[in-house]
N, C-alpha and C positions, 0 to 999 in steps of 0.2 A: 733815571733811577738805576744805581749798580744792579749788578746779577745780583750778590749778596743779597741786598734789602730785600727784591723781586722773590728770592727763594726765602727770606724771614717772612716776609707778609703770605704768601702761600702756604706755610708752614703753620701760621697765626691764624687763619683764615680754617685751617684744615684740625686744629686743638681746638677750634671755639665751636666744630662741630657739638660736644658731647658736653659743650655749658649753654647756659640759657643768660641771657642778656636781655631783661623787663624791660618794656619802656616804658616814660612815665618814671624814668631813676635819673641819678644824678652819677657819673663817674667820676670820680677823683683821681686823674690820671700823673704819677709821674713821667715826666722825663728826663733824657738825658742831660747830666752838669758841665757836660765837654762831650767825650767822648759819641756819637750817633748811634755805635752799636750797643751803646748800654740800655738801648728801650727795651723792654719788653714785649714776648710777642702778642699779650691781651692786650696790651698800650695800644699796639698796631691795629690791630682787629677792632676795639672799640672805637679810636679815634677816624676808621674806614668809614664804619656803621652808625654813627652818630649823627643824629639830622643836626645836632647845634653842637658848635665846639665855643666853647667861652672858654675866656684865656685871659692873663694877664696886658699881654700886647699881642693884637690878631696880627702884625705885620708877623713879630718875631715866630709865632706858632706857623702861621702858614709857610716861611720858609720853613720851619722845620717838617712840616707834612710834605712838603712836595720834597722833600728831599727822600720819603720813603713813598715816594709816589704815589701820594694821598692828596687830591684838589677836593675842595668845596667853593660852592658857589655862593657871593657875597650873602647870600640870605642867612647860610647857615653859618655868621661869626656873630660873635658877642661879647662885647670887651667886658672883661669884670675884674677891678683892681682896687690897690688901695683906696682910692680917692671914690670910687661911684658904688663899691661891694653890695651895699645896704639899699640904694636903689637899683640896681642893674642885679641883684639874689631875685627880686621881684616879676622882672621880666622870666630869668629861668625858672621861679615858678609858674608862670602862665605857662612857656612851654613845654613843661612836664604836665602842665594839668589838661596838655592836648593831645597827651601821649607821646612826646620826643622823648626821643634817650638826649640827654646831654655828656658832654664830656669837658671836663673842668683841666686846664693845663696855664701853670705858671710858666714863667720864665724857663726853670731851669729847678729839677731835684723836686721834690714832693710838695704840692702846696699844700698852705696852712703853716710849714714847718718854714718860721720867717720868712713866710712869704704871704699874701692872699690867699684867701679858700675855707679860711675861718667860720669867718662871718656867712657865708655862702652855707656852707654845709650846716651850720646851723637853721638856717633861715628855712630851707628843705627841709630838714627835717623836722620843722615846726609845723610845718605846711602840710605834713603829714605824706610826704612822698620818700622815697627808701634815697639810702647815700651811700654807692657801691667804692669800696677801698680798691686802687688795681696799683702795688706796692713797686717799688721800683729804686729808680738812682736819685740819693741824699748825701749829700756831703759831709751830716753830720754821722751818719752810720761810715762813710769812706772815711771821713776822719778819727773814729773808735776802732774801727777794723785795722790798721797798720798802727796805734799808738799804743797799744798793750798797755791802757792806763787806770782799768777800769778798779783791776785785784778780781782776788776769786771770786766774788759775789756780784762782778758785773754792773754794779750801781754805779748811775753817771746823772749829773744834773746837764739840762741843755739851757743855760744862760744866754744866748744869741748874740746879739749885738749891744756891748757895752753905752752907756750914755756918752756922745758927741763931747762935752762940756769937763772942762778937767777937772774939776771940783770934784762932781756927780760919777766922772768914771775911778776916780781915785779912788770916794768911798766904796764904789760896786766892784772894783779891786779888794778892798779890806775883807769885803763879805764875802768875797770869793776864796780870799785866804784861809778864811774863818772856815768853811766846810769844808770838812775833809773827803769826800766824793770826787771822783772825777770829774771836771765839767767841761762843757763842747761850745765854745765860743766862734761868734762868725765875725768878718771884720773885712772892710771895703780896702782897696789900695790904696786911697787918699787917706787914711788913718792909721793903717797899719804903724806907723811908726811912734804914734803917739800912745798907741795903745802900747805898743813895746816899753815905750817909756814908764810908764805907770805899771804895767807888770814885774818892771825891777823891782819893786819892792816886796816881790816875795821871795825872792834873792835863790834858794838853790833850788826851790819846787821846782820839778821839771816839768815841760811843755811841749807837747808836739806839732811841729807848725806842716800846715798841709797848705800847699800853694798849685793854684789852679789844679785841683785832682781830678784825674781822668782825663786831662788837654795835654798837648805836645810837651810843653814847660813844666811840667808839673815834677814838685819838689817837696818833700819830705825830710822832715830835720828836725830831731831832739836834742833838748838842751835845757840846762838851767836857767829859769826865766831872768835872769840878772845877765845873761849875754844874749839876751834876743836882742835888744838895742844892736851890739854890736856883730851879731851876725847880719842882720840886714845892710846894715851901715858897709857890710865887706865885696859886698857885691851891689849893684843898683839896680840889677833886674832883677832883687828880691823883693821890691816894693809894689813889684807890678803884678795886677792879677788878684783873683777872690783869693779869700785866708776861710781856713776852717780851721779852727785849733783846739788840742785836748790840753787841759791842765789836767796833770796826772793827779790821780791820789794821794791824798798825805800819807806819806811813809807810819806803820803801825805805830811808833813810840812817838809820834809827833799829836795822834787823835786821844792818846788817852788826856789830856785835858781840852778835849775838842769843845765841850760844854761852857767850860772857864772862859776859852778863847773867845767863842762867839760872844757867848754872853757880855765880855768887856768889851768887844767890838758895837755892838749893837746898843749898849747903855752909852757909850758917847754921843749916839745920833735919837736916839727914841724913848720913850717915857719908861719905864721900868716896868709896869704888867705887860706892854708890846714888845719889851727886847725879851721877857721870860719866855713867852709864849711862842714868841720866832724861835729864840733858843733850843727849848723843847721838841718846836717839830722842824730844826734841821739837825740835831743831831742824836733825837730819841731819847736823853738824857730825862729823867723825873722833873717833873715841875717843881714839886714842892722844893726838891732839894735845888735848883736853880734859882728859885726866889730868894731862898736864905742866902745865897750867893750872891743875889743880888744886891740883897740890905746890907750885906758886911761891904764889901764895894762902894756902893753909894756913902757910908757910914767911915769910910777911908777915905 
């Protein structure tokens, strides 16, 4: 373990004097998305003192612990992932009902937030045991904080990862267009191009593409989504590595028909009282007056 770490965990160790840490609770620990020094020093403290660390993958976590020279002994892992969530939430509640602290770590950035931990923190707190938040490094907040995309009022939709299938991602493209919000899209390397592809077609909306943030490579690039094709296409080790990306806000004179829009977007795929009603609650716009919009449409 570096000095560095050795002096954050003493330092973590020495602030967690004047909190109290129940057992019998569930922690929801982020961690770091690259970078090591972005944990947190209750991240450190908690993940010390925790008889049970459940994780997305126990290899990946435990590197990560002993890199801030934190070991646990095989008893206290517990894999909990997409595939076993719903029965492996069951086991940590037996060990909270015996009094462990648990401490909950995906991969990589806050679980729950497209990742595992969902289902878990629900399940707890069905079970009637507490679910401690200990907040930390997300890629989707690292991707909001450098794209200035949000406008004054800060409102952003977190859309995550578009549908695989070009159909399905084209029309979850359309719907994307249609809101005028900011929205925080995540996207693998093996797709990234395809998804650039089907983003052309919101032609000058800007986009800010965040590549491996917080790792060595990491790259930062706004543009109109009609030359993200060919900005990646300029280099080849743009393909490579996680994507987070903000699709900025619609420009003000583009939302005053935000209601129109959605709503002819959303009556090409869906019955007409479900395209109102989506209409309504993603752009605020009056019901009634969206239905009457609706039947002249339909009626055209």
């Amino acid at each position: 373990m570096s000095a560095s770490f050795s002096s954050a965990l003493t330092a973590a160790r020495e602030a967690a004097g004047s909190q109290h840490y129940p057992q019998g609770a569930l922690y929801i620990v982020a961690t770091p998305i690259g970078n090591l020094a972005d944990v947190s020093l209750r991240a450190l403290h908690v993940l010390a003192i925790a008889e049970t660390v459940a994780c997305e993958d126990t290899r990946h976590t435990q590197t990560l612990l002993r890199a801030y020279g934190i070991d646990k002994s095989p008893s206290q892992w517990l894999a909990v992932h997409q595939h076993n969530e719903a029965e492996a939430a069951q086991k940590v509640v037996e060990r909270l009902a015996a009094g462990q602290r648990v401490a909950y770590a995906s991969d990589a950035g806050t679980p729950a937030v497209s990742d595992p931990g969902a289902r878990l923190a629900a399940a707890v707190r069905d079970a009637g045991f507490r679910v401690v938040p200990l907040p930390g490094a997300s890629s989707v907040t690292a991707a909001l904080s450098v794209a200035g995309a949000s406008g004054d009022d800060g409102a952003f939709v977190f859309a995550g990862f578009l549908p695989s299938k070009a159909t399905e991602r084209d029309r979850a493209v359309q719907v994307l267009g249609a809101e005028p919000r900011a929205q925080v899209l995540l996207e693998a390397p093996h797709r990234i191009e395809a998804l650039a592809a089907s983003l052309a077609a919101l032609g000058e909306r800007r986009i800010t593409v965040g590549r491996e943030l917080t790792k060595q490579f990491e790259e930062v690039a706004t543009l109109p989504c009609a030359q993200f094709a060919a900005w990646l296409a300029a280099d080849a080790q743009r393909t490579r590595g996680e994507f987070a990306l903000v699709l900025h806000a619609a420009p003000q004179a583009a939302q005053g028909d935000g209601g129109l829009r959605v709503l002819t977007l959303l009556l090409q795929e869906l019955p007409l009282k479900t395209a109102v009603k989506l209409a309504a609650e993603i752009t605020g716009e009056p019901r009634n007056d969206l239905y009457d919009a609706a039947l002249r449409i339909k009626q055209s």
